[in-house]
C-alpha positions in Angstrom: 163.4 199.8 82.5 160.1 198.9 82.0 157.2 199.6 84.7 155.2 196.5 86.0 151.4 197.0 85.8 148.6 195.1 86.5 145.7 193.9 84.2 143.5 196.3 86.5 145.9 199.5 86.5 145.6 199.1 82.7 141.7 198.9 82.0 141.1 201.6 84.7 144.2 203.6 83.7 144.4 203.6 79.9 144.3 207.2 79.2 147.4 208.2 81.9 149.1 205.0 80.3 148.6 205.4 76.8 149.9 209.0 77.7 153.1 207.7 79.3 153.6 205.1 75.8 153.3 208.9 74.0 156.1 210.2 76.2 158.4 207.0 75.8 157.7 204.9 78.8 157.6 201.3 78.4 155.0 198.9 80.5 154.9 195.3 81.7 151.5 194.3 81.9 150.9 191.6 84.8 147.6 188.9 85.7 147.3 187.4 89.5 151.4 188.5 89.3 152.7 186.9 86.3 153.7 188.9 83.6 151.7 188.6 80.2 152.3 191.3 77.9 154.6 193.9 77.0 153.7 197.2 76.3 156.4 199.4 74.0 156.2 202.9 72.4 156.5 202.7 68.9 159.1 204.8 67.1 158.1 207.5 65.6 159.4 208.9 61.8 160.6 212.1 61.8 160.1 214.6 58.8 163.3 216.2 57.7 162.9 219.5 55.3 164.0 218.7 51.8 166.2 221.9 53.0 168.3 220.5 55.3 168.9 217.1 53.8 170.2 219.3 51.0 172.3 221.2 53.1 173.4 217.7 54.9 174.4 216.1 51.4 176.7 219.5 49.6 179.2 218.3 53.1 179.0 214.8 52.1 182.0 213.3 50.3 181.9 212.8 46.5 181.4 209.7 45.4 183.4 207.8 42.3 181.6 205.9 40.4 183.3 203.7 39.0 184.9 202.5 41.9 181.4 202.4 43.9 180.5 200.1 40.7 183.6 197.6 41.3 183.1 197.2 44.8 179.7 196.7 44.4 180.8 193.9 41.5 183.0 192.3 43.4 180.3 191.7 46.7 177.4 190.7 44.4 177.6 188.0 41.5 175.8 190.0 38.5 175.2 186.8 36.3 171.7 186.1 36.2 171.9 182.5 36.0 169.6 180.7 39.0 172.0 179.4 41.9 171.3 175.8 42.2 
């Protein structure tokens, strides 16, 4: 649920809010009470260790490739001719 702020509580605020955005909070920003903006935290990438996405993959099943290949065949058209 987003938090209703005014134009106001933003300008004088910024710091405390951009602070709150930081920790996941979510804003609506408001003029003379009618709502003009949204304010959302952006997500963030994570870095994952070439370690564990190792580790993560030698638990994953195998995968046959020629199978993978006629699935993927019969999805997707591989002629090359221009659809008109």
């Amino acid at each position: 649920m987003s938090k209703v702020i005014t134009q106001r509580e933003l300008r004088n605020d910024s710091g405390d809010i951009m602070r709150r955005l930081d920790g996941g909070e979510s804003f609506v920003v408001t003029r003379n009470g009618v709502p003009v903006g949204e304010l959302l935290p952006l997500r963030r990438h994570r870095f994952v260790a070439a370690e564990t996405a190792v580790a993560m993959f030698r638990t994953a099943p195998r995968v046959d490739y020629e199978r993978f290949r006629e699935d993927l065949d019969s999805a997707a058209s591989q002629d090359p001719t221009p659809r008109a």
